[in-house]
N, C-alpha and C positions, 0 to 999 in steps of 0.2 A: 200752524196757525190757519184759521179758517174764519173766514172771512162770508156774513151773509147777508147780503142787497135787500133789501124790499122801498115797496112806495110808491113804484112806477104805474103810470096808467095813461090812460086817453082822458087829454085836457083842452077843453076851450081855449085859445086864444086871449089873455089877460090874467088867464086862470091861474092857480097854485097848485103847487104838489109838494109836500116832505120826503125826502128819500131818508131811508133809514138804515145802517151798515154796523151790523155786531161784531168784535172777532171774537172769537173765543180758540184755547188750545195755550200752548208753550210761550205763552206773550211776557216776553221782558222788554224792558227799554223800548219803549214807543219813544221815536223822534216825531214821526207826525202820523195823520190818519188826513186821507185828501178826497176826493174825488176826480176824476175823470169820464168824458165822455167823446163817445166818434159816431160818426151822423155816417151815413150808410156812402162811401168813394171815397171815407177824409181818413184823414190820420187821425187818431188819439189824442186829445188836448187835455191839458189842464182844467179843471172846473176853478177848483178853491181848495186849499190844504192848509189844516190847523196843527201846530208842535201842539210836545207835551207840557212848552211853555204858555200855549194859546196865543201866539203872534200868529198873524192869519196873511195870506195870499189869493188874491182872487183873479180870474182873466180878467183882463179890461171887458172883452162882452156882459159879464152878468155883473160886473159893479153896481154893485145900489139893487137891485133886483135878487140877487140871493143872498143865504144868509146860511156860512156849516157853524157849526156850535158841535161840544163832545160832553159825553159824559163820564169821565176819568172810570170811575168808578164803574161801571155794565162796560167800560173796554165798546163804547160805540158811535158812532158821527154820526150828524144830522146834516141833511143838507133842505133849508127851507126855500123852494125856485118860486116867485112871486113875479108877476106879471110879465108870463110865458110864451114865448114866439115860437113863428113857428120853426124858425129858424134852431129851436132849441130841441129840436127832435133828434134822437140819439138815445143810443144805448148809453147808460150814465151807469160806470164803474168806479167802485169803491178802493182805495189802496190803506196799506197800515207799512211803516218802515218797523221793522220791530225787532232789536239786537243785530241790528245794522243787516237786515235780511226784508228784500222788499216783496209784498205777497197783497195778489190781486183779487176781489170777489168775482162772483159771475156775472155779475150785471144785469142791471133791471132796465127798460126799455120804456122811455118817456116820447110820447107822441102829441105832439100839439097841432091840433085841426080843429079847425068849423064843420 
């Protein structure tokens, strides 16, 4: 399974960005497809991860402010980040659990500055 990130860039401070994560390859059984991201000295956290039933989990930091959504069918998650800190700077990686085998993207690199 192969997993590929895009959407990241250099954004104002309020601003939006969609990150966008396809998989493609030997995909059975999706339990879920999530996001994560680690800001440059921190550990890896959780973003927000949707099952293949669509119950969602989000960190307490981006409550109300993001928004992943999937599209079953193209096998891909959205993550919509809407008024973005700068606090929210990080490489933001993709994940899919898929035939109970967990498999990570490369990661696209969202920066928020003035």
């Amino acid at each position: 399974v192969q997993l590929q990130a895009s959407g990241g860039g250099l954004v104002q401070p309020g601003g939006s960005l969609r990150l966008s994560c396809a998989a493609s390859g030997s995909i059975f059984d999706i339990t879920y497809m999530g996001w994560y991201r680690q800001a440059s000295g921190k550990q890896r956290e959780l973003v927000a991860r949707i099952t293949a039933g669509a119950s969602i989990k989000y960190a307490d930091f981006v409550r109300g402010r993001f928004t992943i959504s999937r599209d079953n069918a193209r096998y891909t998650v959205y993550l919509q980040m809407n008024s973005l800190k700068p606090d929210d700077t990080a490489v933001y990686y993709c994940n899919v659990l898929s035939d109970s085998r967990l498999y990570w993207g490369q990661g696209t690199q969202v920066t928020v500055s003035s």
